[in-house]
C-alpha positions in Angstrom: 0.0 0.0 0.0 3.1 2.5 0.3 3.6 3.9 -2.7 6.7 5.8 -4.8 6.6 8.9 -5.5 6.9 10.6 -8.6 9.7 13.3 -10.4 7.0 15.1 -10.7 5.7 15.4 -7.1 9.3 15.2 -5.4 9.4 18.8 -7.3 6.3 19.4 -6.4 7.6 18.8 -2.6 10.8 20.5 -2.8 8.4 23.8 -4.6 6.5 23.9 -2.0 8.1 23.3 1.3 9.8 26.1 2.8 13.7 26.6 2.6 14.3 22.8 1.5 17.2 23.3 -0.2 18.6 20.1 -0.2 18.7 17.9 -3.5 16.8 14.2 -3.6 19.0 11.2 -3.1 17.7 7.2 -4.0 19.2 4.5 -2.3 19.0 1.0 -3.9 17.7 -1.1 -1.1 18.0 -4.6 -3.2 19.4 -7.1 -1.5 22.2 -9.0 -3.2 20.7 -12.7 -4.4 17.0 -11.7 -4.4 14.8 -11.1 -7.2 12.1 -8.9 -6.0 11.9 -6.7 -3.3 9.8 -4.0 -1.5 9.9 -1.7 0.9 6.2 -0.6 2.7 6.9 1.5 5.7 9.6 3.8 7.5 10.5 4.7 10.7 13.4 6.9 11.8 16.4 5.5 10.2 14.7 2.0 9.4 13.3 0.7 7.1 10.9 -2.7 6.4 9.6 -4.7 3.6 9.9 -8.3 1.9 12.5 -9.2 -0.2 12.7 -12.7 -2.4 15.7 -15.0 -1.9 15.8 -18.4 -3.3 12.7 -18.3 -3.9 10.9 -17.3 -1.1 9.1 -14.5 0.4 11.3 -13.1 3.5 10.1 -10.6 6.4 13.2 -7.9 5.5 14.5 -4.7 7.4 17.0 -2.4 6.5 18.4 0.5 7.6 19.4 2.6 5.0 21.7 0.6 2.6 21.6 -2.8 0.5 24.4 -4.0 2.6 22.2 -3.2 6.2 19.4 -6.0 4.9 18.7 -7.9 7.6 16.4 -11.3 7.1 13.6 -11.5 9.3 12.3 -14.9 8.1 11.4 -16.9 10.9 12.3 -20.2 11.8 9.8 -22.8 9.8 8.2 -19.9 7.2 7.1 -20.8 4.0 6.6 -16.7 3.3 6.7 -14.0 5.4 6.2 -9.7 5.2 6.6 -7.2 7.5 4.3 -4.4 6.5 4.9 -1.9 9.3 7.2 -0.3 11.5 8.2 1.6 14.8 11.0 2.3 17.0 12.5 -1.2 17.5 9.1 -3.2 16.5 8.7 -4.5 13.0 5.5 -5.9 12.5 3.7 -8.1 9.5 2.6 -11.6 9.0 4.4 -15.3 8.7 2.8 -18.0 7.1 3.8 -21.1 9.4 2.3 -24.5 9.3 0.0 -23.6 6.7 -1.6 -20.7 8.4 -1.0 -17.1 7.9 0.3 -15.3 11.2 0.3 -11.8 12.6 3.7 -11.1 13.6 6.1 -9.0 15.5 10.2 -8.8 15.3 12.8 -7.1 17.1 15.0 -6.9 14.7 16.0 -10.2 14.6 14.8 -13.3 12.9 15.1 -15.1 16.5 13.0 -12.4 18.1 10.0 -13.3 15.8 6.7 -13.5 18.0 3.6 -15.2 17.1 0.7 -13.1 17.3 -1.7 -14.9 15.8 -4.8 -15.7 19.0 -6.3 -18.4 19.9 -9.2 -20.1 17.5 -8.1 -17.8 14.5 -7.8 -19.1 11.2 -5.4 -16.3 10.0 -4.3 -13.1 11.2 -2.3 -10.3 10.0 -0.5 -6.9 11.8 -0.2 -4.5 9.1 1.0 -1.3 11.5 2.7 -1.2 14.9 2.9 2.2 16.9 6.3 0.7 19.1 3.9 -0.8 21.8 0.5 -1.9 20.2 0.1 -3.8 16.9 -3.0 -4.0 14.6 -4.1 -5.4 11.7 -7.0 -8.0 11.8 -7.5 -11.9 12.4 -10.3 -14.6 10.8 -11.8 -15.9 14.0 -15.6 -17.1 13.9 -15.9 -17.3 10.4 -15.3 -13.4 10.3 -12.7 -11.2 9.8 -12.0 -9.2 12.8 -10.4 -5.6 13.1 -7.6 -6.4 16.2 -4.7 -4.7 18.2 -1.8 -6.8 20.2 -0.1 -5.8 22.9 3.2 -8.0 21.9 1.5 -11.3 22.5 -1.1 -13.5 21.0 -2.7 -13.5 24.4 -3.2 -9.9 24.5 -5.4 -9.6 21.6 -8.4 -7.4 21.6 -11.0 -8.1 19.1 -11.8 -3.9 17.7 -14.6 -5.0 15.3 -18.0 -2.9 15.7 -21.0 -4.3 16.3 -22.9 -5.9 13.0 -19.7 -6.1 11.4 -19.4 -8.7 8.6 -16.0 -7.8 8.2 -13.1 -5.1 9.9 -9.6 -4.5 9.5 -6.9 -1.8 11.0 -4.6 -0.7 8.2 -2.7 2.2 10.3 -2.1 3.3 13.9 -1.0 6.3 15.0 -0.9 6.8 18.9 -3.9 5.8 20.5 -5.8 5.7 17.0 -6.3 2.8 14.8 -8.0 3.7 11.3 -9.2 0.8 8.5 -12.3 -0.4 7.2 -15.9 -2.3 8.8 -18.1 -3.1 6.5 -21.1 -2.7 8.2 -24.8 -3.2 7.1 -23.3 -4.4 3.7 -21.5 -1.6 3.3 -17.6 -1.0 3.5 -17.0 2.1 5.1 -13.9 4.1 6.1 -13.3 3.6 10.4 -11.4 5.2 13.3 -11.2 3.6 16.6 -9.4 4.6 19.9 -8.2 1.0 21.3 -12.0 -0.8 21.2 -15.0 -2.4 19.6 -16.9 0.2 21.5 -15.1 3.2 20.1 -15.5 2.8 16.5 -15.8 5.9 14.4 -17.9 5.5 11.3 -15.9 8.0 8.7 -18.0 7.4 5.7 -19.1 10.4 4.8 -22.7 11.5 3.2 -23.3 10.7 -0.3 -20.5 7.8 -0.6 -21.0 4.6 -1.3 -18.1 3.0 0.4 -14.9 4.3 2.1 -11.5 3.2 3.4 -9.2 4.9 5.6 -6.0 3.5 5.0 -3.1 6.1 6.5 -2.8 7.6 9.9 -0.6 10.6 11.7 -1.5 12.2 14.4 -5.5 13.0 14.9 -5.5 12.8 10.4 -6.7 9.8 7.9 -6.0 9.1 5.1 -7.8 6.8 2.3 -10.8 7.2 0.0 -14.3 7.7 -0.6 -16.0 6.0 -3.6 -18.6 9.2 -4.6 -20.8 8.5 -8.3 -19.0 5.5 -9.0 -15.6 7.2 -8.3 -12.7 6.7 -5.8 -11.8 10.1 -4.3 -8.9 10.2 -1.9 -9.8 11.3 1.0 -9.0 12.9 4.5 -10.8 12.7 7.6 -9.5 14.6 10.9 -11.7 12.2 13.0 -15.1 12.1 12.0 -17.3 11.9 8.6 -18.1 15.8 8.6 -14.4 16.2 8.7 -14.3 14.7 5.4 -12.0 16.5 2.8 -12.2 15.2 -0.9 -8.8 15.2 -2.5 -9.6 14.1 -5.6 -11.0 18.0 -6.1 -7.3 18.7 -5.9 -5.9 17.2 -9.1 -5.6 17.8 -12.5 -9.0 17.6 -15.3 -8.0 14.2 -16.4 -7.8 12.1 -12.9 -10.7 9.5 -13.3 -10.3 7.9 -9.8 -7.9 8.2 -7.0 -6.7 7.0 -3.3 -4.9 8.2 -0.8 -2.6 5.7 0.5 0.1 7.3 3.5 -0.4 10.5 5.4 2.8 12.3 7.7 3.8 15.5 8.9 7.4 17.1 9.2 5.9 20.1 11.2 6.4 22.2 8.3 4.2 20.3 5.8 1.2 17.5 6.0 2.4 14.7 3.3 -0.7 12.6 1.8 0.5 10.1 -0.7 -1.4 8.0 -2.5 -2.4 7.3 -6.6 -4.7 8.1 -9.2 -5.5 6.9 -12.8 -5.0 10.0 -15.6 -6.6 9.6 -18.4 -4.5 11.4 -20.9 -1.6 9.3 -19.9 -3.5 6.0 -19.4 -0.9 5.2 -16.4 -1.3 5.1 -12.5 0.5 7.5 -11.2 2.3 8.4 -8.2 1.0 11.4 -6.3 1.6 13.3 -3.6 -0.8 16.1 -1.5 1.1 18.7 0.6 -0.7 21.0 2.8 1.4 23.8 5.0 0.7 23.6 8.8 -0.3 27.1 10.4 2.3 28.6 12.3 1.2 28.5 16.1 -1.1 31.1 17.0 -1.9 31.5 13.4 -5.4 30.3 13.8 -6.1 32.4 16.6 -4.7 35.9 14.9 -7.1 34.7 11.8 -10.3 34.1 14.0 -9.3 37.4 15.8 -9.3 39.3 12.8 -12.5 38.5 11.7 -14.1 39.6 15.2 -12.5 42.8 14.5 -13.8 43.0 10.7 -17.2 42.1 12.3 -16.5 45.0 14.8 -15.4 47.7 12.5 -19.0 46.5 10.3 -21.1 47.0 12.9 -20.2 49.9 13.9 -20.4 51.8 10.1 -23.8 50.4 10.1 
């Protein structure tokens, strides 16, 4: 689900951003002797994915160079990802006697950890916030939204109430954000750490929704609006709603948001969208200044004062 981003919005970035002066840089993360590999998430100076040796799908983490590529592979794996990252936790999935398992590393092949709970059929971890990991697990005959406490026995079962089917995608402090489909329908969700807290997102007029990024009290994903995908951003609930999509370029037919982070300076939403005069997918990449503290208040100020100065010519 993380995507690269284009020439095209890298300029964009460095255009916008204040005083970034610095030039781009790529580092090749390929592992010598695999044949495919991917990175999905960062985290300070680390960085995790999968990468194919012999063969095989192996659970990978770098930190910043080809030659850092550590193998994360458990023990007995037939395939295994890691998906997400934070601090020293690396967390993803490990299929192991058949069964697909929600994960969690240290770094370490060794210090793999078995997440997957008791009764499930398969689970997953997709994100990992350094101390909580969430993602979902198949137990029941349904797919449940979940969160771990770095055990399988810690498992808390998120999913809302008349859910056919829940999953957390991203996690960002105390928030979890994904997808319940609910009443038939699939719609965008925030929780804060239970089944009771669920947050319907969807917002009025869609007819299904994802969140699929979180940072901070923000999500990211997308809205499907007259038969199109819009990416989206929500700051919490579905009246928060912001369409994306409105954004682009005449010629984007559909899009998603994907990621979503902040440098303090800027809010980063990345994501992809289909352009019809190129007939690609293409990379994109929202950026939206923060306010300078206090900015908000001089702005609200100055409209009491423009309402002030009104009332009293009138």
């Amino acid at each position: 689900m993380r995507l690269l981003i284009s020439a095209a919005a890298i300029v964009a970035a460095l255009i916008m951003s204040a005083g970034a002066q610095a030039q781009w840089t790529v580092t090749n993360l390929h592992p010598a002797g695999s044949t495919v590999s991917n990175v999905y998430d960062a985290s300070g100076s680390q960085q995790v994915g999968d990468a194919t040796v012999g063969g095989m799908d192996r659970a990978s983490l770098w930190s910043g160079s080809a030659a850092s590529w550590v193998d994360l592979h458990p023990a007995g794996a037939t395939s295994s990802f890691a998906w997400g990252t934070s601090g020293s936790q690396q967390a993803g999935f490990a299929e192991v006697g058949g069964i697909t398992r929600a994960s969690l590393w240290s770094g370490t092949a060794a210090s793999w950890v078995n997440l997957d709970p008791a009764g499930a059929t398969q689970s997953l971890a997709f994100a990992t916030t350094g101390s909580q990991q969430a993602g979902y697990a198949s137990v029941g005959g349904i797919g449940r939204a979940s969160l771990w406490s770095g055990t399988a026995a810690s498992w808390v079962d998120i999913s809302p109430a008349g859910s056919t089917l829940s999953v957390v995608y991203a996690a960002s402090g105390s928030l979890q954000a994904g997808y319940a489909q609910v009443g038939g329908i699939v719609r965008a969700s925030l929780w804060s750490g239970s089944a009771a807290s669920w947050v319907d997102l969807q917002p009025a007029g869609a007819t299904s929704s994802r969140a699929q990024g979180a940072s901070g009290s923000q999500q990211a994903g997308f809205a499907t609006v007259g038969g199109m995908d819009r990416a989206s951003l929500w700051s919490g609930s579905a009246a928060s709603w912001v369409d994306l999509h409105a954004f682009l370029p005449a010629g984007f037919s559909n899009s998603e948001a994907e990621g979503i982070s902040s440098d303090g300076i800027n809010t980063y939403v990345t994501g992809d969208g289909f352009n019809t005069v190129t007939g690609q997918r293409e990379a994109l990449l929202w950026i939206q200044p923060i306010p300078e503290p206090g900015t908000a208040g001089l702005l609200c100020l100055g409209g009491i004062l423009a309402l002030l100065r009104r009332r009293k010519t009138a």
